[in-house]
C-alpha positions as a Markdown table, in Angstrom:
| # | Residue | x | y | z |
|---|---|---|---|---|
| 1 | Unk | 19.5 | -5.4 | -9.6 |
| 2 | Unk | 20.9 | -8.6 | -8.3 |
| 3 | Unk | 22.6 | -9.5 | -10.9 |
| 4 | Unk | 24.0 | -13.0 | -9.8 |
| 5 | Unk | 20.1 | -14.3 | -9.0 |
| 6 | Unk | 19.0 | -12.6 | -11.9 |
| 7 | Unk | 17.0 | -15.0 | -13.7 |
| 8 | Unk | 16.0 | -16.5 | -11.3 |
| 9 | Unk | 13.3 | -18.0 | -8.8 |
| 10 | Unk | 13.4 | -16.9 | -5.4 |
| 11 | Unk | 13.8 | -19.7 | -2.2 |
| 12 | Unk | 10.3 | -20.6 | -1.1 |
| 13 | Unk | 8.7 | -19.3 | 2.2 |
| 14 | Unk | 7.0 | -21.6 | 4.9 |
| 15 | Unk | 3.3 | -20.9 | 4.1 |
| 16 | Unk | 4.2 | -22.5 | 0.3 |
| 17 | Unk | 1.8 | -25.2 | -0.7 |
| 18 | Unk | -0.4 | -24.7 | 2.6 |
| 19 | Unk | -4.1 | -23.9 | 2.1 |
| 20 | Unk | -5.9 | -21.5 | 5.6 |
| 21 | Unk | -8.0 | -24.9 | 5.5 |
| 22 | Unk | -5.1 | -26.7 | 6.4 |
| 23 | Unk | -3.1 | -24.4 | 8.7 |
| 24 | Unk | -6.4 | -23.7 | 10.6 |
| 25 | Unk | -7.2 | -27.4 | 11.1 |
| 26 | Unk | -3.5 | -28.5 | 12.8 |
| 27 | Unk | -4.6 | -24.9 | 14.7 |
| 28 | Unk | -7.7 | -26.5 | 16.5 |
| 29 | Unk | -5.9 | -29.9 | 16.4 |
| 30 | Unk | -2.8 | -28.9 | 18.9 |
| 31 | Unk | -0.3 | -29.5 | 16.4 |
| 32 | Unk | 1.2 | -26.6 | 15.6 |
| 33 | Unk | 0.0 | -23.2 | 17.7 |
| 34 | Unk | -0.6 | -19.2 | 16.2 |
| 35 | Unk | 2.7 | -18.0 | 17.8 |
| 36 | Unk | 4.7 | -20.8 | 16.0 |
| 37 | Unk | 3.2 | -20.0 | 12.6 |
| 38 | Unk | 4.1 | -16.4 | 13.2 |
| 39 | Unk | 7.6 | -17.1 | 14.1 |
| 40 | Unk | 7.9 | -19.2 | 10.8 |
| 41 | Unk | 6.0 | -16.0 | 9.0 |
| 42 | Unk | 8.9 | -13.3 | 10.8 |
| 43 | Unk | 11.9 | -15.7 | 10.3 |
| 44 | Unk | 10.5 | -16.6 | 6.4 |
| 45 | Unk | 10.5 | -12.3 | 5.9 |
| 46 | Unk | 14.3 | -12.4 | 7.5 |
| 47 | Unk | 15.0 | -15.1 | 4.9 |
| 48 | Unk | 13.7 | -13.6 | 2.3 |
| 49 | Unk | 12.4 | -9.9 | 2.4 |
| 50 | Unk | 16.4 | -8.8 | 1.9 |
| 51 | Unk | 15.7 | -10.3 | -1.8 |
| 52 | Unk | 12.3 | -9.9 | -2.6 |
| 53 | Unk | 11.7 | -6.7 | -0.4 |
| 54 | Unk | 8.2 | -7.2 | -0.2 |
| 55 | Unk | 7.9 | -5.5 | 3.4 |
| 56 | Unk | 8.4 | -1.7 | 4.1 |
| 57 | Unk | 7.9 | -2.1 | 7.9 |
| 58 | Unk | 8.0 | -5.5 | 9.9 |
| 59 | Unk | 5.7 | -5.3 | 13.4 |
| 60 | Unk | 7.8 | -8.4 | 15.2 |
| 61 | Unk | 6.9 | -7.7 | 18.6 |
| 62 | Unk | 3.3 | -6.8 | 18.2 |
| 63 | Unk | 2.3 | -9.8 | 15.8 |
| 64 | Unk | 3.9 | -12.3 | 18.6 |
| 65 | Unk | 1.7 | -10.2 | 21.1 |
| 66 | Unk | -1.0 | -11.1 | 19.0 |
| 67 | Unk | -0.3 | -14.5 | 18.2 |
| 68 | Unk | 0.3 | -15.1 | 21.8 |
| 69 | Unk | -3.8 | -13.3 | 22.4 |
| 70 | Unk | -4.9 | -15.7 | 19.4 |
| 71 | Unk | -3.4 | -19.5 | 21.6 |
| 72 | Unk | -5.3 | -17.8 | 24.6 |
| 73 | Unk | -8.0 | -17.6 | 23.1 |
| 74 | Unk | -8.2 | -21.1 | 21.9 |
| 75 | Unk | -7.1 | -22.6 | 24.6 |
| 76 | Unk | -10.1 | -21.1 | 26.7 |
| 77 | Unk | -12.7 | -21.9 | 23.9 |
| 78 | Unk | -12.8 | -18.7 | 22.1 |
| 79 | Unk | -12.4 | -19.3 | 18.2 |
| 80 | Unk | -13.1 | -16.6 | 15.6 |
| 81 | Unk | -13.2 | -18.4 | 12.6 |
| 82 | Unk | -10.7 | -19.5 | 9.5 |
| 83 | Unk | -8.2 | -16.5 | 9.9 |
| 84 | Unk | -7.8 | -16.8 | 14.2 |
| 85 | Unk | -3.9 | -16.8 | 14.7 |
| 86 | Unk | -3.4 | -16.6 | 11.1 |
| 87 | Unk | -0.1 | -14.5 | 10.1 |
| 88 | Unk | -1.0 | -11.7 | 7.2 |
| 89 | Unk | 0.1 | -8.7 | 5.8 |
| 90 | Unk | -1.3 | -5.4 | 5.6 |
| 91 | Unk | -0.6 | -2.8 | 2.3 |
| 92 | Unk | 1.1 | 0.1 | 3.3 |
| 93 | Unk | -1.6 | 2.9 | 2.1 |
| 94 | Unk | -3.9 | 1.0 | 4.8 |
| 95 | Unk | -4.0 | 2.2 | 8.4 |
| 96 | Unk | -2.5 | 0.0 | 11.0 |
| 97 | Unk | -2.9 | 2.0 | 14.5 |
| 98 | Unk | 0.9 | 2.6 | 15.8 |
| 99 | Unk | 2.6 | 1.2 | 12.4 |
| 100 | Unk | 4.2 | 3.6 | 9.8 |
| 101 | Unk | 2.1 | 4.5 | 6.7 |
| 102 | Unk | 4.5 | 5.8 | 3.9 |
| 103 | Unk | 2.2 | 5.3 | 1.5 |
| 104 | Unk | 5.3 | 4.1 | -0.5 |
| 105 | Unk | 6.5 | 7.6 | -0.7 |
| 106 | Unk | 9.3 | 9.5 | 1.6 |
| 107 | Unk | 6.5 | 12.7 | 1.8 |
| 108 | Unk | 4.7 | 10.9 | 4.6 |
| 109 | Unk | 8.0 | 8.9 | 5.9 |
| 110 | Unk | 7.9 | 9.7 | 9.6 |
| 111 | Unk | 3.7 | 9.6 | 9.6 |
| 112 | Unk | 2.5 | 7.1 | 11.6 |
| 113 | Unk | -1.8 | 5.7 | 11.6 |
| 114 | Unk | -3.4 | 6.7 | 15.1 |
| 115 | Unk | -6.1 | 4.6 | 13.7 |
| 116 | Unk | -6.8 | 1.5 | 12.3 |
| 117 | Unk | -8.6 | 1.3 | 8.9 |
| 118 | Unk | -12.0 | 0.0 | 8.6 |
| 119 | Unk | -11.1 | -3.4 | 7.1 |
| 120 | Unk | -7.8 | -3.9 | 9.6 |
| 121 | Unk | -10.9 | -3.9 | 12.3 |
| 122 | Unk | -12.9 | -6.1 | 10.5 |
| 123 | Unk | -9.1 | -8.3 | 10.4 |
| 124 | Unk | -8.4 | -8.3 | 14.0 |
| 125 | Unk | -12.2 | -9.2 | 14.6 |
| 126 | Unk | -11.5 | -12.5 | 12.4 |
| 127 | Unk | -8.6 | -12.9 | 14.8 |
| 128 | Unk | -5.8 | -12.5 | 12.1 |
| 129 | Unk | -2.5 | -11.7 | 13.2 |
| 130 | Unk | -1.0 | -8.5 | 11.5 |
| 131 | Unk | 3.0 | -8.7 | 11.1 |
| 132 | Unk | 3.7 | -5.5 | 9.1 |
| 133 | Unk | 3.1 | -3.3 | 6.4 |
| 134 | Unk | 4.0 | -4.5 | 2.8 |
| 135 | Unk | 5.6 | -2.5 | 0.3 |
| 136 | Unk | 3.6 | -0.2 | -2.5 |
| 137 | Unk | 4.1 | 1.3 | -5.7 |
| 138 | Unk | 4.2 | 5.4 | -4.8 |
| 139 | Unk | 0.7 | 6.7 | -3.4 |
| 140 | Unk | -1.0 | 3.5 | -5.3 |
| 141 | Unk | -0.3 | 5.3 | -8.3 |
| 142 | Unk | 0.9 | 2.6 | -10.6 |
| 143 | Unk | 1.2 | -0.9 | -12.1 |
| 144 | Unk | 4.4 | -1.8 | -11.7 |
| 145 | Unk | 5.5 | -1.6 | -8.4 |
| 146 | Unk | 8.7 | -0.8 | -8.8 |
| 147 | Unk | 8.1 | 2.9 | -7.7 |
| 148 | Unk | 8.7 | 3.7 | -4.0 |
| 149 | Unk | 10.6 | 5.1 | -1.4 |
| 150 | Unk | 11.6 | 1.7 | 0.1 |
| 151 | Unk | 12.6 | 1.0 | -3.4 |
| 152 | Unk | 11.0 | -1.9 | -6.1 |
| 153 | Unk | 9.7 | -5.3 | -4.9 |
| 154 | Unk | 10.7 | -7.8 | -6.9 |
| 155 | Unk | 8.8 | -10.6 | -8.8 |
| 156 | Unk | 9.8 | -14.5 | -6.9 |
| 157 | Unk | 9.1 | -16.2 | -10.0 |
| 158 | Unk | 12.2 | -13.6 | -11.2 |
| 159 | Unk | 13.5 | -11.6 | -9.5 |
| 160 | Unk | 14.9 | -9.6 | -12.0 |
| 161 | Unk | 11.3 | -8.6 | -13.0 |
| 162 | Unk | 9.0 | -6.4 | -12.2 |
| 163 | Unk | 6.3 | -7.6 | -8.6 |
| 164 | Unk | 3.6 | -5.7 | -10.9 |
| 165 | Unk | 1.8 | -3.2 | -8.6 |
| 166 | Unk | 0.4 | -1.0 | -6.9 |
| 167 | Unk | 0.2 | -4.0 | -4.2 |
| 168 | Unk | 2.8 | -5.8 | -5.3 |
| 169 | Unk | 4.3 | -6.3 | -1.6 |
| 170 | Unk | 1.5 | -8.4 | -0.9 |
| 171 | Unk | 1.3 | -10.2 | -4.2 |
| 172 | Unk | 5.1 | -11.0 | -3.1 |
| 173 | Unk | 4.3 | -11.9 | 0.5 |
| 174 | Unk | 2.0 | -14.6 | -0.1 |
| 175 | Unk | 3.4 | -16.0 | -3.5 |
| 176 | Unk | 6.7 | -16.3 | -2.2 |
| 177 | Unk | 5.2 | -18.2 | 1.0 |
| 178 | Unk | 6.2 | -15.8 | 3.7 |
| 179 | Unk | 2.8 | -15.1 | 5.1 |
| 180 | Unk | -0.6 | -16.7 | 3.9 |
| 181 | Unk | -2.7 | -13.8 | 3.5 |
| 182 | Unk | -2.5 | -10.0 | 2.9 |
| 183 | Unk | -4.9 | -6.9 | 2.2 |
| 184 | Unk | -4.2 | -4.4 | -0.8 |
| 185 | Unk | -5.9 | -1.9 | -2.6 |
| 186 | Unk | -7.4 | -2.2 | -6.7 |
| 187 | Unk | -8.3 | 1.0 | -8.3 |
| 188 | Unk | -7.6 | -0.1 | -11.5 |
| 189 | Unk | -5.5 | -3.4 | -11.4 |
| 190 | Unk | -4.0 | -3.4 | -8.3 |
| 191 | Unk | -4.5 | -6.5 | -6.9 |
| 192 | Unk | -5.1 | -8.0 | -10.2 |
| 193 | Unk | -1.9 | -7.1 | -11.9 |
| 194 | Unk | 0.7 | -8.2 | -8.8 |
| 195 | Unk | -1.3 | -11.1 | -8.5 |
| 196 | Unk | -0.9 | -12.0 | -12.1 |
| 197 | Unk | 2.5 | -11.3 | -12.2 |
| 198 | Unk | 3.9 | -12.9 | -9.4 |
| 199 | Unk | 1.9 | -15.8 | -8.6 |
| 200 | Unk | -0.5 | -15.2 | -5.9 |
| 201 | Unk | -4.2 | -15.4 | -6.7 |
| 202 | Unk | -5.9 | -11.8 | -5.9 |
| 203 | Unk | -9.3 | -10.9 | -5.4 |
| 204 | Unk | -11.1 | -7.7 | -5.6 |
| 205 | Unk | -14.8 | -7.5 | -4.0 |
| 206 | Unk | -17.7 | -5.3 | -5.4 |
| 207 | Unk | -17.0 | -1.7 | -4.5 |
| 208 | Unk | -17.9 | -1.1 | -0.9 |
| 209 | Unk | -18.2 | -4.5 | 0.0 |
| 210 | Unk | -15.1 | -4.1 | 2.3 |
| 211 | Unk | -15.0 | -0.5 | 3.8 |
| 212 | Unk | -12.0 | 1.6 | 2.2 |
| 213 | Unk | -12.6 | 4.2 | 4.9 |
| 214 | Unk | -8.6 | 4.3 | 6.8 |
| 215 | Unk | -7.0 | 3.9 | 3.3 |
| 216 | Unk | -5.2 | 6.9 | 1.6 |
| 217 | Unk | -7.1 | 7.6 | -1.2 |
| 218 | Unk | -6.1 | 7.4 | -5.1 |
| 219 | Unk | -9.9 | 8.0 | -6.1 |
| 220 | Unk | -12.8 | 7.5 | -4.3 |
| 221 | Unk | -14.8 | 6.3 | -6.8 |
| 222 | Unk | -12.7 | 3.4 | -8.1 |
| 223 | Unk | -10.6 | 2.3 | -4.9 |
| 224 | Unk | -11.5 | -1.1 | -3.8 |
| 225 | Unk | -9.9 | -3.4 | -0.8 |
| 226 | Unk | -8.8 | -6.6 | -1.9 |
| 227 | Unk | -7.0 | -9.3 | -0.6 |
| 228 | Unk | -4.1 | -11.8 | -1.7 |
| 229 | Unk | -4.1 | -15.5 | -0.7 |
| 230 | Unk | -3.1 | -19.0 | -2.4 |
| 231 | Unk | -5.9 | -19.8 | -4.6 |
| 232 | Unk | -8.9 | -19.0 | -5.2 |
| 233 | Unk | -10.4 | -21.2 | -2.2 |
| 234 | Unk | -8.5 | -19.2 | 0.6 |
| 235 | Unk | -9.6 | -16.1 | -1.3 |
| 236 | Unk | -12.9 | -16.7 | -0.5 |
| 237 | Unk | -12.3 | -17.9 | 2.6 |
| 238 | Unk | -10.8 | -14.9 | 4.0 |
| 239 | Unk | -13.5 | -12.6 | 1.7 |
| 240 | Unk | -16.4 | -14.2 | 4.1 |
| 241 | Unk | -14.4 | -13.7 | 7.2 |
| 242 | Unk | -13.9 | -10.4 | 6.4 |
| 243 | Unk | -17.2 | -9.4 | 5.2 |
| 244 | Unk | -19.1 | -6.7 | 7.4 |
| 245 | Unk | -21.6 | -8.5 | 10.2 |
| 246 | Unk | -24.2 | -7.0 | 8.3 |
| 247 | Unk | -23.5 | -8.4 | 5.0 |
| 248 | Unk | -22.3 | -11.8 | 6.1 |
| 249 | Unk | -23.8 | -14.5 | 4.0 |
| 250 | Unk | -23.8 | -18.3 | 4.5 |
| 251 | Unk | -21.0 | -20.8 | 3.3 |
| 252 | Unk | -23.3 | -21.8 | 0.0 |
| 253 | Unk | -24.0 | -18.3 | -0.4 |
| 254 | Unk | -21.3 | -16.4 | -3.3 |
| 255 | Unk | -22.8 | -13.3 | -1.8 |
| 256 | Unk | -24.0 | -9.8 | -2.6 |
| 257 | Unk | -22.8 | -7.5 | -5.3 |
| 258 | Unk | -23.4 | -4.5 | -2.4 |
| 259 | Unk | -22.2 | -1.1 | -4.0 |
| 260 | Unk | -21.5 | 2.3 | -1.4 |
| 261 | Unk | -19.8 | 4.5 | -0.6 |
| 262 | Unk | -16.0 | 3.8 | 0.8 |
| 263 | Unk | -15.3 | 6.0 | 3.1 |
| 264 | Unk | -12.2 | 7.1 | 2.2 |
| 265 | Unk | -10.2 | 9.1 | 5.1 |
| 266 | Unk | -7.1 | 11.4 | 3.5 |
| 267 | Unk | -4.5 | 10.8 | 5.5 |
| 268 | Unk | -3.2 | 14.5 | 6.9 |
């Protein structure tokens, strides 16, 4: 414990107050570019992570990569919709090909994804721009998320409280304004409970809706992918960008309640 910022409230991060709406429109308007929102989202984790330890692995040189991919892209007319250039986070019991994968647990310290998870595809597609891993409670196996191997993340409205888990990393990341978006996992709270506690506004789909196949399973029955953003608006922003091409549905549309199977790949 920190015992002189016990108490309280942790600095805020860039992203604070700013809606994808918003970000994306000074995007296509010139005034700000992907690679200088990533650089605020790396240098707001520098600021910040050492407190909040919301991050178990930090992907510098591959999100500017990225970011640098996304400003091509727009500059030659190529735009993939609300998250292109956008800086997010990625739980760390979800494959990111050539990032670490802990699963939160020193058992699987040194393994490292040789593939990307089905929904990390589906987040490059939308054009989003993956700086790291973020931290979770051991395996997924709890609510408090103060259980792992990179030890607890701790709660920016308090940071000597509990981040609530198991994707509390995420819940962190965006509340505390270091990225504006981030993908977790609800099997039974997940991204409910860190998003309660912490101040982020999490969203869990229908089972299935978003493919759980590339996740380490807790059980396959229950485990969704969700995702943490500002409000409730981004939320579904990001839900629709992220949703399968063949269960896309229009902007007035709240979309199916689709229910199969997740495809959940163990993780050797």
């Amino acid at each position: 414990m920190l015992e002189a910022e016990s108490s309280l409230r942790a600095p805020e991060g860039y992203f604070t107050g700013w809606t994808l709406g918003a970000l994306g429109r000074d995007l296509r308007a010139g005034r700000i570019t992907s690679v200088e929102l990533t650089r605020h989202a790396l240098d707001a984790i520098a600021a910040l992570d050492p407190l909040l330890n919301a991050f178990i692995t930090v992907d510098a040189e591959g999100a500017m990569a990225a970011a640098r991919q996304a400003d091509a892209e727009l500059s030659r007319g190529v735009d993939r919709g609300p998250l292109h250039g956008m800086p997010a986070g990625v739980k760390d019991v979800i494959m990111v090909k050539g990032l670490p994968a802990t699963m939160g647990s020193r058992h699987f310290a040194d393994h490292v994804a040789d593939a990307d998870a089905s929904c990390v595809t589906l987040l490059r597609e939308a054009g989003a721009v993956i700086v790291g891993m973020t931290n979770t409670h051991e395996f997924a196996y709890g609510p408090t998320g103060d259980r792992s191997a990179a030890g607890p993340t701790r709660n920016p409205c308090d940071v000597s409280r509990m981040s609530g888990g198991s994707s509390g990393g995420s819940a962190v990341a965006v509340a505390a304004g270091m990225i504006p978006l981030a993908l977790g996992t609800d099997t039974g709270g997940s991204v409910r409970i860190p998003a309660a506690l912490s101040g982020a506004t999490g969203f869990k789909p229908a089972y299935g809706v978003l493919p759980a196949d590339g996740v380490f399973p807790l059980s396959k029955s229950l485990d969704h992918v969700g995702l943490f953003a500002r409000d409730a608006q981004d939320c579904l922003v990001a839900y629709r960008a992220l949703m399968p091409g063949d269960r896309q549905f229009p902007p007035g549309d709240p979309g199916p309640s689709a229910r199969g199977s997740p495809g959940s790949t163990p993780v050797p």
